[in-house]
VOPAGU-2260 file (C-alpha; in pm, 1 decimal, decimal comma):
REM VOPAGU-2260
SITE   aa  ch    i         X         Y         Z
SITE  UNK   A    0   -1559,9     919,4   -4875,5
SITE  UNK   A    1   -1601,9     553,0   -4852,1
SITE  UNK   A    2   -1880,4     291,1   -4651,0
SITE  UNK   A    3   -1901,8       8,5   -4518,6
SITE  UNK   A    4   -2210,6    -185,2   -4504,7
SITE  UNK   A    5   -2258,1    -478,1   -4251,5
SITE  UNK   A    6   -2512,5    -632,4   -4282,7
SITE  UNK   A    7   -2760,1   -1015,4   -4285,2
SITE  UNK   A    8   -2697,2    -982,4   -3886,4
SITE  UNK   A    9   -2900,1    -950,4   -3603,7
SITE  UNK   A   10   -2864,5    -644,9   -3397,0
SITE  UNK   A   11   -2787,3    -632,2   -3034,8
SITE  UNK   A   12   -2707,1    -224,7   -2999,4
SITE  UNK   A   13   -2588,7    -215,3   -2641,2
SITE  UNK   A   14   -2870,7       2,3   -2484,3
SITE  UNK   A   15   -3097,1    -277,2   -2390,3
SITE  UNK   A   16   -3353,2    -293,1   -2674,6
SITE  UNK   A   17   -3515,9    -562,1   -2864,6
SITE  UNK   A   18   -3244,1    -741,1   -3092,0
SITE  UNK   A   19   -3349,9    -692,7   -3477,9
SITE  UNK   A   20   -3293,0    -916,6   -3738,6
SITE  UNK   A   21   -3226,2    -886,5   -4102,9
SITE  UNK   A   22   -3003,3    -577,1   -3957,6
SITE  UNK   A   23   -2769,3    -331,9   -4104,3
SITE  UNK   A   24   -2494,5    -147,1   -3969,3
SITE  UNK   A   25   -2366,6     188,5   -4213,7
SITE  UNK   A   26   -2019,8     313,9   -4200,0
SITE  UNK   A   27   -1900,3     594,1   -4322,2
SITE  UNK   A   28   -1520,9     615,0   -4255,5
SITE  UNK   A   29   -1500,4     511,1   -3856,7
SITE  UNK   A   30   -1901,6     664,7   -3774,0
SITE  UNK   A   31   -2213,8     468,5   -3764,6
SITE  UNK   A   32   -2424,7     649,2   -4003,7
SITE  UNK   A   33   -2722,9     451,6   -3953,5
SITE  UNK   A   34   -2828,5     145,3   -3781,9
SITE  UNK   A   35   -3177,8     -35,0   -3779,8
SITE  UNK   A   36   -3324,6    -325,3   -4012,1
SITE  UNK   A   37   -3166,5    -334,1   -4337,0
SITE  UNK   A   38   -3462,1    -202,4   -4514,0
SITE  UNK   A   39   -3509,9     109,3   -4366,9
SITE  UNK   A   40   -3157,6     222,4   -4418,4
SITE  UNK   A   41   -3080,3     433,9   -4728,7
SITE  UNK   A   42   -2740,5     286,0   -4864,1
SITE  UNK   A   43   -2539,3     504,4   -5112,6
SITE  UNK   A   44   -2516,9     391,9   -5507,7
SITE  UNK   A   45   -2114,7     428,4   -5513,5
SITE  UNK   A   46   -1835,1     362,1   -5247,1
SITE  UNK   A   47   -2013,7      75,9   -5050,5
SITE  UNK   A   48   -1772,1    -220,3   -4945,3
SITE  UNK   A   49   -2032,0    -473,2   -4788,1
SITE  UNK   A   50   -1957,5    -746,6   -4521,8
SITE  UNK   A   51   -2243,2   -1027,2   -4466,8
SITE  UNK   A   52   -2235,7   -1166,8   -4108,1
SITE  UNK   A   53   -2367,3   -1475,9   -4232,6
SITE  UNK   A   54   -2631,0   -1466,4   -3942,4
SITE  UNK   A   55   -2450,0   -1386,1   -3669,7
SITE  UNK   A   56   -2468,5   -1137,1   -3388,9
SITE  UNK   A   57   -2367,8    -798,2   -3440,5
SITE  UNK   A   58   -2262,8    -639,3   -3141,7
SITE  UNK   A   59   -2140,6    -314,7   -2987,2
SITE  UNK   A   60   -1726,2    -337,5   -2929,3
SITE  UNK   A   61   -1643,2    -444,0   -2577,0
SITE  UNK   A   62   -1497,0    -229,5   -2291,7
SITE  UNK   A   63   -1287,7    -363,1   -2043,7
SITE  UNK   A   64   -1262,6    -104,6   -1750,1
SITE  UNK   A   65    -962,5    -258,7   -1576,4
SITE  UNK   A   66    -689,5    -372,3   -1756,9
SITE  UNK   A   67    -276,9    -403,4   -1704,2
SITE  UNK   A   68    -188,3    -421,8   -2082,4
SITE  UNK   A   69     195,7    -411,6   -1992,5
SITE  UNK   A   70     197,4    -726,7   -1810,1
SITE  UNK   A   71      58,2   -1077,0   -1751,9
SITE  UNK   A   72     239,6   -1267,4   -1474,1
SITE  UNK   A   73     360,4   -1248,4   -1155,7
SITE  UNK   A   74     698,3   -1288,9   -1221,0
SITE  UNK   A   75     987,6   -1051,3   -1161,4
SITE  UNK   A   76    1180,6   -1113,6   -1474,4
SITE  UNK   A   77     972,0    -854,9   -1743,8
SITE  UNK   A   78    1113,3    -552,6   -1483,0
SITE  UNK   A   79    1450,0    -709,5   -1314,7
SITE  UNK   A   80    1619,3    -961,4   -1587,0
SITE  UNK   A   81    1556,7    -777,5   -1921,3
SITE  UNK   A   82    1587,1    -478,6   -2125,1
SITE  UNK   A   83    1327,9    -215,3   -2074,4
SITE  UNK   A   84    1263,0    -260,7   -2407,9
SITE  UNK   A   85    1154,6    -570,1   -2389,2
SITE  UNK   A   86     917,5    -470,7   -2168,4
SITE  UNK   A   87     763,1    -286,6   -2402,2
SITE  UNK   A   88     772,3    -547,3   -2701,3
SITE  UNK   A   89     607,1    -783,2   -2501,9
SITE  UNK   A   90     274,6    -586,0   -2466,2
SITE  UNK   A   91     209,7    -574,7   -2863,5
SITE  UNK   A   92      92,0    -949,5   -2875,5
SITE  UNK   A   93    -124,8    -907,7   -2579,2
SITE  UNK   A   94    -248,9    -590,2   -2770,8
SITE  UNK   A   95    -349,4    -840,5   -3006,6
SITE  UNK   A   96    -528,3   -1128,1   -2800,6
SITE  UNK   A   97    -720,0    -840,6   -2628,2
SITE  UNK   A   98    -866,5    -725,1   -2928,0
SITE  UNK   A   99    -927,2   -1067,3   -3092,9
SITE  UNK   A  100   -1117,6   -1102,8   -2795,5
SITE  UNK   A  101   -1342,7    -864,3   -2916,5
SITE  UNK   A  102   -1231,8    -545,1   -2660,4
SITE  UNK   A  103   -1215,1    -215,1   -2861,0
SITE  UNK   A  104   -1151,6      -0,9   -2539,8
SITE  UNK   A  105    -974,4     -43,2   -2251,1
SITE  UNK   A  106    -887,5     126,9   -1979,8
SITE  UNK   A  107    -530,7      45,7   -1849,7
SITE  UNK   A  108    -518,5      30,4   -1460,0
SITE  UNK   A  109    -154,9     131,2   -1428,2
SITE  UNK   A  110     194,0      81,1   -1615,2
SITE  UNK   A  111      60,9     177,2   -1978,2
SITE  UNK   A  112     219,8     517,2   -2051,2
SITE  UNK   A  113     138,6     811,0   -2292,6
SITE  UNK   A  114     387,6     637,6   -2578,5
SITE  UNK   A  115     164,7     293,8   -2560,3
SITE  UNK   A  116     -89,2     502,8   -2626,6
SITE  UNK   A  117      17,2     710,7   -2913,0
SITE  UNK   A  118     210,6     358,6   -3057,0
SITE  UNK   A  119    -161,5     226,4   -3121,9
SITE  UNK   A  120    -323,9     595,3   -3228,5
SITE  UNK   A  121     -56,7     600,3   -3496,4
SITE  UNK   A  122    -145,5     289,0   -3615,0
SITE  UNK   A  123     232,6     170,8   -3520,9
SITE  UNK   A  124      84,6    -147,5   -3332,4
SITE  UNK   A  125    -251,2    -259,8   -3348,8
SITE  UNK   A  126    -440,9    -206,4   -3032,3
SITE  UNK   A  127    -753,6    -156,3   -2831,2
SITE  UNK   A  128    -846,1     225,4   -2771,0
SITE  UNK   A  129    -700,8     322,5   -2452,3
SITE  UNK   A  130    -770,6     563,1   -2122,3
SITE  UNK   A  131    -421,4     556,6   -1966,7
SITE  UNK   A  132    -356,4     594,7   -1533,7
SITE  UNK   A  133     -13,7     571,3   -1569,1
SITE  UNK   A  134     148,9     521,8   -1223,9
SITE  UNK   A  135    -143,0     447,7    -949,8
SITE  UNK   A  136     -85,0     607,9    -623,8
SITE  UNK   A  137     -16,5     416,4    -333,6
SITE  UNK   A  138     166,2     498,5     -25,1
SITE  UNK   A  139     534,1     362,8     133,7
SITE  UNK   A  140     377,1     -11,9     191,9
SITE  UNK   A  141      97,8      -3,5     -26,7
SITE  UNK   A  142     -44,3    -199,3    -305,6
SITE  UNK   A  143     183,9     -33,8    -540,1
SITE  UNK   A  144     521,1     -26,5    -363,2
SITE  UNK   A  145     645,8    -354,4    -464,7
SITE  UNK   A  146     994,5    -285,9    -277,5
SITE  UNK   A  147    1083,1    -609,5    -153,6
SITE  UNK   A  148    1245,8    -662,1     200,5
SITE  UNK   A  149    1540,6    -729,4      -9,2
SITE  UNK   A  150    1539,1    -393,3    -161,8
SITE  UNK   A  151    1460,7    -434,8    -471,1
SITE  UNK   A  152    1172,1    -299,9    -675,8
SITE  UNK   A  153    1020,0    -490,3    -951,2
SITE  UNK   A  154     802,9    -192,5   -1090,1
SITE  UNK   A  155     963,1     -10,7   -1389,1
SITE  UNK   A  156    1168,7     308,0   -1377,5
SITE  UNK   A  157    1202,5     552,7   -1635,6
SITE  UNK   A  158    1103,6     868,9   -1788,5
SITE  UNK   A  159     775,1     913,7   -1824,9
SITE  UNK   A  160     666,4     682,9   -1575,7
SITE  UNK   A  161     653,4     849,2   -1228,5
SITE  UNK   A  162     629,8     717,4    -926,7
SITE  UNK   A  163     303,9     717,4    -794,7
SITE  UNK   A  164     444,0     658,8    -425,3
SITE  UNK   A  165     339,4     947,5    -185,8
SITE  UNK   A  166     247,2    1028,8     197,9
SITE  UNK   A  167     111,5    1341,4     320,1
SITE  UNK   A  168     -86,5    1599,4     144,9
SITE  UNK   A  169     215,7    1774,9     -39,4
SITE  UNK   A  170     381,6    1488,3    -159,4
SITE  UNK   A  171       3,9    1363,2    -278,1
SITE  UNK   A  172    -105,8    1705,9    -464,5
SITE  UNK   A  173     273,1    1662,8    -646,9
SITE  UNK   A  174     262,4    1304,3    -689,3
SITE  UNK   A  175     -77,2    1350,8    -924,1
SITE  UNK   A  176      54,0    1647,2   -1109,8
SITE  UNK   A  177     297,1    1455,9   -1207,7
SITE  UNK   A  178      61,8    1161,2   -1343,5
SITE  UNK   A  179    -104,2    1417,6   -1523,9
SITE  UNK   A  180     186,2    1603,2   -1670,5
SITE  UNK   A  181     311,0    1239,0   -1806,4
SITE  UNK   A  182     -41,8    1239,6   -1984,2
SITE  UNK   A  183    -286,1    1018,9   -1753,3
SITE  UNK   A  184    -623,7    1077,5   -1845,4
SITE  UNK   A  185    -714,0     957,8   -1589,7
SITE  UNK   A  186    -649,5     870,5   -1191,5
SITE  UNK   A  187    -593,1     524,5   -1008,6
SITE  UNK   A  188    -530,5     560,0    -640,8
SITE  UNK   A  189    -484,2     246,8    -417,4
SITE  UNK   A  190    -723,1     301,3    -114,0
SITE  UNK   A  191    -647,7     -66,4      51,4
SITE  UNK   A  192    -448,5    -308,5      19,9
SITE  UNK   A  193    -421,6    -607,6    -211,2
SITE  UNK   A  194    -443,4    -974,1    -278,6
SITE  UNK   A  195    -115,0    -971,2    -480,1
SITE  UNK   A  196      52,5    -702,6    -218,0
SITE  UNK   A  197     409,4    -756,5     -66,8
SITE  UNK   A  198     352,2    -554,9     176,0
SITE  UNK   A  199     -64,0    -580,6     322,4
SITE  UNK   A  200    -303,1    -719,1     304,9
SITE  UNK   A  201    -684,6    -651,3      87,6
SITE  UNK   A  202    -865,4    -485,5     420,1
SITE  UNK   A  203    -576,5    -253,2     501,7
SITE  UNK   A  204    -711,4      98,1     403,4
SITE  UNK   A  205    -456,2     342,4     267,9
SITE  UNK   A  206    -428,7     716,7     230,0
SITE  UNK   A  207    -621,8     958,2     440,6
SITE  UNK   A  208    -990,5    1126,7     389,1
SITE  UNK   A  209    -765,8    1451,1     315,6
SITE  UNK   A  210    -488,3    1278,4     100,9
SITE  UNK   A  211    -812,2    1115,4     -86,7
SITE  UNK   A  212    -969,7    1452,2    -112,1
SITE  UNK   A  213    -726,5    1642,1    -241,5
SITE  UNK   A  214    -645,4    1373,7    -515,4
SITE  UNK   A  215    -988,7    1394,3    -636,6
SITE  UNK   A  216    -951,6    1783,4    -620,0
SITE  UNK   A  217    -622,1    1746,2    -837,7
SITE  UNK   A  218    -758,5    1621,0   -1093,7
SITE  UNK   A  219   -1055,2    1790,0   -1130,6
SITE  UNK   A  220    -895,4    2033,2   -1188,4
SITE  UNK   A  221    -852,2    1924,8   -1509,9
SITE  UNK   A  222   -1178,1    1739,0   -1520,7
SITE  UNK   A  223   -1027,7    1415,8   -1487,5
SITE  UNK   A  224   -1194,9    1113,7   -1287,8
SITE  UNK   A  225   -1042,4     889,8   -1036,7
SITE  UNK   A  226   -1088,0     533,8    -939,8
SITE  UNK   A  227    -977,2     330,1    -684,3
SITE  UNK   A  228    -856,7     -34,3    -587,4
SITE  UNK   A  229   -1050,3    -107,8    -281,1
SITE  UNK   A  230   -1080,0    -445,9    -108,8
SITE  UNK   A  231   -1148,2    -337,8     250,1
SITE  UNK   A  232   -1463,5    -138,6     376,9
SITE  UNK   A  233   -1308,4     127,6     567,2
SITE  UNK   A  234   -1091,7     258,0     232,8
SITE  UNK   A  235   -1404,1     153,2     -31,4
SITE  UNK   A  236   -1587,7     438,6     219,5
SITE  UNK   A  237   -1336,0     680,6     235,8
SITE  UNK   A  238   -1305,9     672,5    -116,1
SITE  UNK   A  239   -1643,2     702,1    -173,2
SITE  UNK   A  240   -1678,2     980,1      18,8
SITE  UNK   A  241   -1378,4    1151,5    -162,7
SITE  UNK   A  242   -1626,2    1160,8    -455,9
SITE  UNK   A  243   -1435,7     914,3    -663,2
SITE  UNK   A  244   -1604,4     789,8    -952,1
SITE  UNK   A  245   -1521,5     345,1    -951,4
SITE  UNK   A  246   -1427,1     112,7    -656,2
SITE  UNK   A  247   -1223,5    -135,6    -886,5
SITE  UNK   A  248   -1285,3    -497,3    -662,4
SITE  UNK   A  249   -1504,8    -408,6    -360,4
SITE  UNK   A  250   -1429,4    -756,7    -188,1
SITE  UNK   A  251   -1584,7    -665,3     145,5
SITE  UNK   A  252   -1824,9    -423,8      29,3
SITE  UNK   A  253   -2172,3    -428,7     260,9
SITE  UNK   A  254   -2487,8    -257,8     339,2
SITE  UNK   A  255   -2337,6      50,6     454,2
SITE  UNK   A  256   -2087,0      40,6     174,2
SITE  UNK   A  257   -2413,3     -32,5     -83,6
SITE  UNK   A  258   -2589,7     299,2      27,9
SITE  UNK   A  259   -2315,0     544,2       6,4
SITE  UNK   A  260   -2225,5     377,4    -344,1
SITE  UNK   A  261   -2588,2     459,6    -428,0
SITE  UNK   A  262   -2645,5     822,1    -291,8
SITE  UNK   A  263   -2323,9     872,8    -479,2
SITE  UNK   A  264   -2416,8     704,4    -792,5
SITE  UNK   A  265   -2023,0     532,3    -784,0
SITE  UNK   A  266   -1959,6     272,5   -1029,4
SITE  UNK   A  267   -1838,2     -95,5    -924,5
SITE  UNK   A  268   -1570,8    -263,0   -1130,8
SITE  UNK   A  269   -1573,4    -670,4    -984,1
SITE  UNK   A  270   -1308,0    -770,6   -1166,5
SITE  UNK   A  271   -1456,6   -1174,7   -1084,6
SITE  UNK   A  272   -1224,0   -1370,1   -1315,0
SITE  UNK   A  273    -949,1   -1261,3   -1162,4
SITE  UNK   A  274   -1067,8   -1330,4    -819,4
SITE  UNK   A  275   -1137,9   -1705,7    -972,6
SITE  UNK   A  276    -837,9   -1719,1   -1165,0
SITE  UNK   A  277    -624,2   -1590,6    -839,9
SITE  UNK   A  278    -786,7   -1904,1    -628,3
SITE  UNK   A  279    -691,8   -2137,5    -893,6
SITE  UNK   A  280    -362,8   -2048,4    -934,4
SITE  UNK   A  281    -317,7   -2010,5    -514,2
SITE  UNK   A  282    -465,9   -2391,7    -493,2
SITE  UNK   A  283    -199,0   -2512,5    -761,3
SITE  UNK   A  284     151,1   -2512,8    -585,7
SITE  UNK   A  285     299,4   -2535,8    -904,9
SITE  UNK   A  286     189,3   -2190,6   -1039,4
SITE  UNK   A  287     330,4   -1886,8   -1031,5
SITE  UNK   A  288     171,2   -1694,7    -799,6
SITE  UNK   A  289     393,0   -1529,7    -477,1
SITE  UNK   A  290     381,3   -1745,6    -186,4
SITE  UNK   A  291     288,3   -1391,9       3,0
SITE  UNK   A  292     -74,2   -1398,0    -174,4
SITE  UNK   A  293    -154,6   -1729,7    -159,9
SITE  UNK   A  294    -372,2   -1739,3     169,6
SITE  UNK   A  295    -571,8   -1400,6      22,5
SITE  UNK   A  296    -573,4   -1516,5    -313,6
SITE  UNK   A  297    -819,1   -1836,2    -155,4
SITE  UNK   A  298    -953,3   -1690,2     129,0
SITE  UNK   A  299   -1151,0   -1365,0     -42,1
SITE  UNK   A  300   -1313,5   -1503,4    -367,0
SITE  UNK   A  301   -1598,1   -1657,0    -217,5
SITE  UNK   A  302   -1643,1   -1324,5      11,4
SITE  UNK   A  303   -1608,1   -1158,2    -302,4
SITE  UNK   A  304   -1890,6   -1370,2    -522,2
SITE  UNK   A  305   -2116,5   -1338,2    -224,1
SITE  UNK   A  306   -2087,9    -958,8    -215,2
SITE  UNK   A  307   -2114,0    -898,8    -529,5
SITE  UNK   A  308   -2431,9   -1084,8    -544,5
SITE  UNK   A  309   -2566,0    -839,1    -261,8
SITE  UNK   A  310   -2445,3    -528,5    -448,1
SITE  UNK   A  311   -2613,7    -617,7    -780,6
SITE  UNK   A  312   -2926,7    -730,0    -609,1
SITE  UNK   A  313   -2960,6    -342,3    -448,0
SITE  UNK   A  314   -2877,7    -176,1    -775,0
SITE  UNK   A  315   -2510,1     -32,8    -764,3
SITE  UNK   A  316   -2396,9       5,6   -1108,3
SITE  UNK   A  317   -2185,3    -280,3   -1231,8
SITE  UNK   A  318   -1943,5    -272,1   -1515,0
SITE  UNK   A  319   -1711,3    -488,8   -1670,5
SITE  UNK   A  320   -1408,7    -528,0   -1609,2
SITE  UNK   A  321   -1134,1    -821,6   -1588,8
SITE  UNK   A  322    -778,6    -674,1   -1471,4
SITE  UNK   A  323    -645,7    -859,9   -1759,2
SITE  UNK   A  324    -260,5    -868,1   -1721,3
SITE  UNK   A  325    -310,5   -1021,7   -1333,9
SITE  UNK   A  326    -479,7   -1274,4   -1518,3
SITE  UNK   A  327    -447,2   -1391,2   -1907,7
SITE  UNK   A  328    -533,4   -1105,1   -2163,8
SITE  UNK   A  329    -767,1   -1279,1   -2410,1
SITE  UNK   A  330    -995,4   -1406,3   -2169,2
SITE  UNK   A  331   -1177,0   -1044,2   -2135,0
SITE  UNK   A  332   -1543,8   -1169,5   -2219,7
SITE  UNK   A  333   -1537,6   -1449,8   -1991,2
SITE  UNK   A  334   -1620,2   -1209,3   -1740,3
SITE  UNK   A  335   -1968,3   -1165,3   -1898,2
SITE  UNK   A  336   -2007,3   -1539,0   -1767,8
SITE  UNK   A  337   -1950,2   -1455,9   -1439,5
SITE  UNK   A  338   -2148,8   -1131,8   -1404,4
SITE  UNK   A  339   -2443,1   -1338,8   -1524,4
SITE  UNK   A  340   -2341,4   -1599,0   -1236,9
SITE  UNK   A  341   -2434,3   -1277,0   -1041,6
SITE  UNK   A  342   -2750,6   -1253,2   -1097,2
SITE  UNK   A  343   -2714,2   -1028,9   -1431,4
SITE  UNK   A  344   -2967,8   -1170,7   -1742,9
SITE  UNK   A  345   -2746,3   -1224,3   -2068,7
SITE  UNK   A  346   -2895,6    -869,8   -2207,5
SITE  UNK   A  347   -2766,3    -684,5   -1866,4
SITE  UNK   A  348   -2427,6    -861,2   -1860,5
SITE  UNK   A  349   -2365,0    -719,2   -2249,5
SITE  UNK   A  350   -2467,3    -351,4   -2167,0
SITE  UNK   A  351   -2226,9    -379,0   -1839,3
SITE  UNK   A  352   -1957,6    -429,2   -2055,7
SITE  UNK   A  353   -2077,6    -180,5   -2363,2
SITE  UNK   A  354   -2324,5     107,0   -2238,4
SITE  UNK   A  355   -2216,8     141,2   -1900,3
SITE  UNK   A  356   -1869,8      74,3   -1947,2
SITE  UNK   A  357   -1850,6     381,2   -2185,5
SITE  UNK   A  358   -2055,5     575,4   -1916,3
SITE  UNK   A  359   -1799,7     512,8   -1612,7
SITE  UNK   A  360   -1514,8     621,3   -1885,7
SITE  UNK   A  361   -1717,8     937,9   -1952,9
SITE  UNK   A  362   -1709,2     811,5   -2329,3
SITE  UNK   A  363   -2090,2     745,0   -2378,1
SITE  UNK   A  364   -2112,2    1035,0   -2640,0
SITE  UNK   A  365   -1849,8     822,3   -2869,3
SITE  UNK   A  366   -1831,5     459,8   -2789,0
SITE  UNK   A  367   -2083,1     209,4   -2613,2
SITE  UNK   A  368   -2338,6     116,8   -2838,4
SITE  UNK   A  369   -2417,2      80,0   -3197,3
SITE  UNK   A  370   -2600,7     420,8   -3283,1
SITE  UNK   A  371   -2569,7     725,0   -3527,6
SITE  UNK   A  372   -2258,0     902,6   -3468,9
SITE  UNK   A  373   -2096,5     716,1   -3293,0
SITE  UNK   A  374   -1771,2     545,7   -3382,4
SITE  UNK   A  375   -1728,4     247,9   -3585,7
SITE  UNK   A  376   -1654,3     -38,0   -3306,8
SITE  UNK   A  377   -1842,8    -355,6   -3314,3
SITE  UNK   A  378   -1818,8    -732,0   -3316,3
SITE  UNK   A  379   -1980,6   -1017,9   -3454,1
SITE  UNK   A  380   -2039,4   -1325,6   -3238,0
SITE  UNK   A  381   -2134,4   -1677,9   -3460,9
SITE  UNK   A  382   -2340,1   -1753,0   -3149,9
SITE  UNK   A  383   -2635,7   -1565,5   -2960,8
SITE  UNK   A  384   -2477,3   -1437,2   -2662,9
SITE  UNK   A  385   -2867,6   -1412,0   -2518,3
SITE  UNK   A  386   -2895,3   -1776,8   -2508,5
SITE  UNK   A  387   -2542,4   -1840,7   -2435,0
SITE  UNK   A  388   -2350,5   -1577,0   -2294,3
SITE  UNK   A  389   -2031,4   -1800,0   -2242,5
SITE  UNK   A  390   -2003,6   -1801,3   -2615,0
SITE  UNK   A  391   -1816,1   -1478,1   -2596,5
SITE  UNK   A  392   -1567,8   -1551,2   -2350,6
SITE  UNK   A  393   -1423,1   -1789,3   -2675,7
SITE  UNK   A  394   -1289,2   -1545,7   -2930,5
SITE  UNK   A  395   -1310,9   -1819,0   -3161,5
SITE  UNK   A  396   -1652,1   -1749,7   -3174,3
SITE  UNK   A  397   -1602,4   -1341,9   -3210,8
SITE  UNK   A  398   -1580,6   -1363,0   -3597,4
SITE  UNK   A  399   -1514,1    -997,7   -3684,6
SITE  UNK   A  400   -1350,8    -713,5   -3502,4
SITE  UNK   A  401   -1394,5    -333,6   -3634,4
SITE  UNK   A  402   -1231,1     -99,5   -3438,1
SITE  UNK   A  403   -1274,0     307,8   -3547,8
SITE  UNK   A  404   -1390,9     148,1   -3891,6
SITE  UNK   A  405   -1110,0     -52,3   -4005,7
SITE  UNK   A  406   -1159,1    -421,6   -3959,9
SITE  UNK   A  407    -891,0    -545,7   -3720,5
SITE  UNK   A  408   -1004,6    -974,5   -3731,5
SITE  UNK   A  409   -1178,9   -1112,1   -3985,2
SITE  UNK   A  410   -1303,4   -1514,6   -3949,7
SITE  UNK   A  411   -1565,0   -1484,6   -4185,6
């Protein structure tokens, strides 16, 4: 039995309460023990390994809801050009930058399988925690059928990776048993289409009210959630409807779209740095990004900005999330930045990417915030995020990363 005692820090928990100085977090193996101002907690005479934060801010560990740890560009080569295995080598470094970053738990928005997974439980490769989709669904066309008119298709193939491409109710209720049976805990379904799409475009809804139904039936089955990619209103409402639990973008979300999220208590994931990021790299002719998204890539982020200004404003339930992997891994917290560009205070943009994040996962009883029994994830910022939340979004300034206890970047 050992502990770990951090501590000359003040304490920003994650559920929204007054920060505390002069705090003290307890560890005992990867659990918070206790938590509170350093005098009221009762610190064991043997066993104690202490780290001072030197006055900085001690904070839950991040969770980024939408993430694509296996890539980060929007070239062909990682799929086409080079071993499979490479493939796979290539996601251990962004492993890395995402957790430097300060995110403890992610959850990977397609490509990430059940081995990635286990690699990091293992302790093979150091990683953030992960809730795996596997293979999003699409259908023939969709956001996920990157088939070119050429014929070729630049998603991976291989065991263990299914293909999430289905039409029709039978090929639907198959296509998620076989996510699940390749160990997604959880299910991404493409309801429109996208800004990075060969084939459509973001408003284009995809998949039926009884295709979406019955995916949501699947896997409840097992008691799994599903979220969705949804630019366009008419598939954001028939995935609603469907009882999904996140719309992952909402571009053209409105009114209507707002009350049905509500009644429904649904989750919105903006993913706003990537809607930036996309624009930036559209305006630069130089860049990388397919000449087929260009005109979306521009045309949607200030639609985007605007709406989800309106959709914070009437109370939907925002949480953070980056999709990391269309844009640079690394970057994660930057997206606090933006949610407080919003309309989000500093304290509201933190809990949308601790708290609630944990919530939409349906991890809230483990991860989230920094209380008794919970697990061991935090960070330490040398700046106060409250008076400048852009701080985070450097993770020069994230000085210390614990993740499940063991201390995974130390700058101090």
């Amino acid at each position: 039995m050992s502990y770990t005692l951090i501590n000359n820090g003040t304490l920003i928990n994650g559920t929204g309460g007054t920060p505390i100085k002069n705090a003290a977090v307890l560890i005992e193996d990867n659990l918070i023990v206790a938590v509170g101002p350093e005098e009221s907690i009762k610190i064991p005479d043997t066993n104690v390994y202490t780290l001072d934060a030197n006055g900085g801010f001690i904070l839950p560990g991040f969770i980024d809801a939408h993430v694509h740890l296996m890539t980060e560009s929007f070239g062909r080569d990682e799929t086409i050009y080079n071993p499979l295995s490479l493939y796979f080598y290539n996601a251990i470094e962004r492993m890395e930058r995402t957790l430097n970053a300060g995110v403890t738990t992610v959850r990977d928005a397609g490509l990430a399988d059940v081995g990635i997974k286990q690699a990091v439980e293992k302790g093979i490769i150091n990683g953030p925690r992960m809730q795996i989709s596997i293979a999003p669904l699409s259908i023939t066309g969709g956001h996920f059928d990157f088939m070119l008119n050429s014929g070729f298709d630049i998603k991976p193939m291989y065991p263990g990776f299914p293909d999430g491409i289905a039409d029709g109710p039978d090929e639907v209720r198959k296509a998620v048993r076989e996510i699940m049976r390749a160990g997604a805990e959880v299910i991404k379904v493409m309801v429109t289409g996208g800004v990075i799409s060969a084939n459509d475009h973001p408003e284009y809804p995809q998949f039926t009210p009884e295709e979406l139904n019955i995916i949501v039936e699947e896997a409840g089955y097992r008691n799994l959630q599903v979220f969705a990619h949804a630019h366009g209103k008419h598939g954001l409402i028939n995935a609603v409807n469907a009882g999904i639990n996140s719309i992952e973008h909402g571009t053209f979300i409105d009114d209507e779209c707002i009350g049905l999220m509500l009644s429904k208590g649904t989750y919105l994931v903006p993913t706003l740095i990537a809607m930036k990021i996309n624009k930036e790299r559209a305006l630069d002719e130089t860049s990388d990004i397919p000449e087929w998204s260009r005109d979306d890539s521009i045309r949607i982020e200030g639609i985007h900005k605007k709406n989800m200004k309106k959709a914070y404003n009437a109370g939907v339930k925002i949480v953070m999330g980056t999709d990391s992997g269309v844009v640079p891994h690394g970057r994660n917290l930057e997206e606090l930045g933006y949610l407080v560009d919003i309309g989000m205070d500093p304290m509201e943009a933190i809990i949308a990417g601790t708290r609630r994040a944990a919530e939409s996962l349906g991890w809230e009883d483990k991860i989230g915030s920094l209380e008794e029994n919970k697990l061991a994830d935090l960070v330490i910022s040398k700046n106060n995020p409250l008076k400048d939340i852009n701080s985070l979004g450097n993770p020069d300034n994230i000085l210390m990363v614990i993740k499940d206890g063991q201390i995974v970047k130390n700058l101090i």
